[in-house]
C-alpha positions as CSV (number, residue, x, y, z in Angstrom):
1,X,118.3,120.6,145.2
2,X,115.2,119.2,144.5
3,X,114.3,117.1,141.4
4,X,110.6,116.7,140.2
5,X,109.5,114.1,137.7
6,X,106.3,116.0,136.0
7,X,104.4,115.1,132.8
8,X,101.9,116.8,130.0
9,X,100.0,115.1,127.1
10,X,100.1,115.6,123.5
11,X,99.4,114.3,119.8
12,X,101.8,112.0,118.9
13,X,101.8,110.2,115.0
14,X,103.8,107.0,114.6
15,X,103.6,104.6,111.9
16,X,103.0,100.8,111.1
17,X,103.5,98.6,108.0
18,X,101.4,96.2,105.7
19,X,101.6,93.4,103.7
20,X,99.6,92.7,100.4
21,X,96.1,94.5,99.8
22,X,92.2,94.3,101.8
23,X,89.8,93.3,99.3
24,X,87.0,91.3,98.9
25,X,88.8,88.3,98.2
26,X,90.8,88.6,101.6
27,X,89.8,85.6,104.1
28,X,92.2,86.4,106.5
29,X,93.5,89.5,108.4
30,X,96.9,89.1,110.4
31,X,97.3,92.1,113.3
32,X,100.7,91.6,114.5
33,X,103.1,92.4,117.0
34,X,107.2,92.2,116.7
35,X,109.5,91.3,118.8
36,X,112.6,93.8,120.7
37,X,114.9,95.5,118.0
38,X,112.5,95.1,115.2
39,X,110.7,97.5,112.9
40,X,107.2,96.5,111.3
41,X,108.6,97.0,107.5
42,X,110.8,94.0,108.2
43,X,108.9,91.9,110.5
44,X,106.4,91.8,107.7
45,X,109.3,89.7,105.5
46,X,107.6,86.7,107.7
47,X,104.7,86.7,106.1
48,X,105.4,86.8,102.3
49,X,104.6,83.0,102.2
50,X,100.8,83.2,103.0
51,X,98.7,83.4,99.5
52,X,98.6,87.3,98.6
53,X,95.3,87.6,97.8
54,X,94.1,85.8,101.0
55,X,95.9,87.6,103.7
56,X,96.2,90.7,104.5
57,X,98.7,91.9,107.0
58,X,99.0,94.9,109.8
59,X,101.8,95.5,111.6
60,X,102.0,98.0,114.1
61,X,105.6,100.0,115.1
62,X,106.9,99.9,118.1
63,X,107.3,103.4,119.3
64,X,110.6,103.8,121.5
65,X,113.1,103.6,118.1
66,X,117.1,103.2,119.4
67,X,120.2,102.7,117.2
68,X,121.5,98.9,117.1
69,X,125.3,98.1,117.7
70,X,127.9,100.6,118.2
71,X,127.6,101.8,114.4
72,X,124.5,103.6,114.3
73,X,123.8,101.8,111.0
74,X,120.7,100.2,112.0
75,X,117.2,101.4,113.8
76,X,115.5,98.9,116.0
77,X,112.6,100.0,118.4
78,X,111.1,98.4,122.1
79,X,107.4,98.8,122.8
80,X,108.1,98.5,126.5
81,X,110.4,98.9,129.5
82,X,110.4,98.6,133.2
83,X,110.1,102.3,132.8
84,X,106.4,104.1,133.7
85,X,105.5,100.7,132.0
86,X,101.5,101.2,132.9
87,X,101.6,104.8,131.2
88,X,103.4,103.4,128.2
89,X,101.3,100.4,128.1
90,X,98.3,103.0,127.9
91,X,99.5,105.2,125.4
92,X,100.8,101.9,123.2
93,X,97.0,100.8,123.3
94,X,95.3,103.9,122.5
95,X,97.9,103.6,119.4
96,X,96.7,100.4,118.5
97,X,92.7,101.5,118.6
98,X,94.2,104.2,116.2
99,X,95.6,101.3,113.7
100,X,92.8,99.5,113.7
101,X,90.0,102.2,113.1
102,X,92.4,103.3,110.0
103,X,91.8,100.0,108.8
104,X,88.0,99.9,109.7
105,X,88.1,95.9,108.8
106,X,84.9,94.1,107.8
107,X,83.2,91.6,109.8
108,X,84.1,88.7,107.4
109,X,87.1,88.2,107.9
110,X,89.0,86.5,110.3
111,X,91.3,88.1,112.6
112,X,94.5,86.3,113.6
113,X,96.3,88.1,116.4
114,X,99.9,86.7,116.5
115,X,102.6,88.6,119.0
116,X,106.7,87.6,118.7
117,X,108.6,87.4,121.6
118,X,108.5,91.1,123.1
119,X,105.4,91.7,121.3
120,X,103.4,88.7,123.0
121,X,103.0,91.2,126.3
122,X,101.9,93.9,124.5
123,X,99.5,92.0,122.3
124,X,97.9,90.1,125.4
125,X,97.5,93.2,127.6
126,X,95.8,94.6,124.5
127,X,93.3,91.7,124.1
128,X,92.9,91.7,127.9
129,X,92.1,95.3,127.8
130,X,90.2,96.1,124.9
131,X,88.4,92.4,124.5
132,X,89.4,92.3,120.8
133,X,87.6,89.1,119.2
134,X,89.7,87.1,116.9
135,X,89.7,83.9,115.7
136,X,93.5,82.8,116.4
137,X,95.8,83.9,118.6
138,X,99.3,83.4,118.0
139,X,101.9,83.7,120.7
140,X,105.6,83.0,119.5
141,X,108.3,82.4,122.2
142,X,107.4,85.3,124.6
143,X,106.3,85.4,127.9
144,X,102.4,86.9,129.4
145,X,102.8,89.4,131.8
146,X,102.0,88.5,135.5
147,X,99.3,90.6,136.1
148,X,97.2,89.3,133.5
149,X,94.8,86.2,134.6
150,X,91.8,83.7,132.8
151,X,89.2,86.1,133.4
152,X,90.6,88.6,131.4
153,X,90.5,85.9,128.2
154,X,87.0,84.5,129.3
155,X,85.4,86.6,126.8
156,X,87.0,84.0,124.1
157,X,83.9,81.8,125.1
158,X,86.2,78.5,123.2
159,X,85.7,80.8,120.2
160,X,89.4,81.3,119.6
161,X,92.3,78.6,119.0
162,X,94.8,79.8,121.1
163,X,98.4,78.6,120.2
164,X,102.1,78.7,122.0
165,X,104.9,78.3,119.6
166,X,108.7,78.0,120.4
167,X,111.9,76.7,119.2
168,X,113.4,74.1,121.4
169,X,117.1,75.8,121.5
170,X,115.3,78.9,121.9
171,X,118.6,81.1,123.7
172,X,116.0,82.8,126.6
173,X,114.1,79.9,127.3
174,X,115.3,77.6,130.3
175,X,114.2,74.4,130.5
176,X,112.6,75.2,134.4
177,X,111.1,78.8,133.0
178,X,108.7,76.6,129.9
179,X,107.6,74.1,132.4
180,X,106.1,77.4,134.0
181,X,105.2,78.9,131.2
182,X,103.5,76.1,130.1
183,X,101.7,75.9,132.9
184,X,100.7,79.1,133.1
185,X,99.8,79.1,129.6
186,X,97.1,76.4,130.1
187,X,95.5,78.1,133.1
188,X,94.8,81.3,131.1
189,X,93.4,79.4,128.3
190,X,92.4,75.9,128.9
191,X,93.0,72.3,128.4
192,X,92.4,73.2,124.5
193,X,95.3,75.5,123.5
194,X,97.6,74.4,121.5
195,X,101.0,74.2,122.0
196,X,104.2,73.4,118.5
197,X,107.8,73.1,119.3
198,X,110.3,73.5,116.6
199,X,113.7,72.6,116.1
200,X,115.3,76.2,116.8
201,X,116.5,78.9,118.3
202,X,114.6,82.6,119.1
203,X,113.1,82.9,115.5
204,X,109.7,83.4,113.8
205,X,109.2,80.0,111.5
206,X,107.2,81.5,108.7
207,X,106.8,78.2,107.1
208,X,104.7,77.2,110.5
209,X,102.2,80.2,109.5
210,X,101.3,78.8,106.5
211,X,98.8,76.1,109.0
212,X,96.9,78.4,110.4
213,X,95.2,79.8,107.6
């Protein structure tokens, strides 16, 4: 017996979730990426504390969608795996292009990129790839992948205020794995990014948000 792992394309639709309405009043854009076992209609709950009319809020789905807990009560979804992770990481991308063209924002605004935990990788490989311009980039107790360097974030030109935000009783984070991370951190993007510690465990802090707009 033989096994062969083959593969075809095809269209595939997925969703993604927003928060208040784009209008001429809107100052800033949030384009945002959630963390393992999420879906975007409730990762959005962490933004109901920025002004309404200011801030307007994308945020995309994760597509791999899997039953949480033993009761198959509760969807939660992954946007990656150790799985044909380059492929995936691909097709998650071109998804992304897809969001944003739907959107078609205007040049006025300002972008804030902000990634949670699982959704820091995905978010930095798509900045890397696509050189996305935004004025903030947010990245909430996750890790950057390995393969990614400072050349791929040179296009920033000091431009964007690039910030690292964790809880200090954050349950994944080791004391010995953050003094690498920060140090890796600050050799992608320079002496100037930012870094806030927070009393806490693995969590978004919405009330930390409310700064950087």
């Amino acid at each position: 017996m033989k096994t062969i792992e083959k593969e075809v394309s095809y269209q595939s639709t997925n969703s993604y979730s927003t928060l208040n309405t784009l209008t001429a009043k809107t100052k800033h854009v949030w384009f945002v990426s959630h963390g393992i076992g999420y879906l975007s209609r409730y990762f959005l709950k962490y933004f109901d504390q920025l002004n309404i009319e200011e801030n307007y809020i994308i945020a995309p789905q994760a597509p791999s969608k899997y039953y949480l807990g033993s009761k198959y009560r509760h969807v939660g979804a992954s946007w990656l795996t150790k799985e044909n992770t380059v492929k995936e990481t691909k097709n998650v991308m071109r998804y992304f292009d897809a969001v944003l063209e739907a959107e078609a924002l205007p040049n006025n605004v300002n972008l804030i990129v902000l990634g949670y935990s699982q959704g820091v990788s995905i978010m930095t490989r798509y900045l890397a790839s696509r050189k996305l311009k935004c004025t903030k980039l947010l990245l909430l107790s996750g890790g950057i992948p390995q393969e990614l360097n400072s050349q791929d974030f040179t296009y920033f030109g000091g431009k964007t205020k690039v910030t690292l935000i964790y809880g200090s009783q954050d349950e994944y984070l080791t004391e010995a794995n953050m003094v690498i991370s920060i140090q890796r951190f600050y050799e992608l993007f320079g002496d100037t990014a930012n870094i806030i510690t927070f009393d806490g465990i693995h969590e978004v802090k919405k009330e930390l948000l409310n700064q950087f707009v």
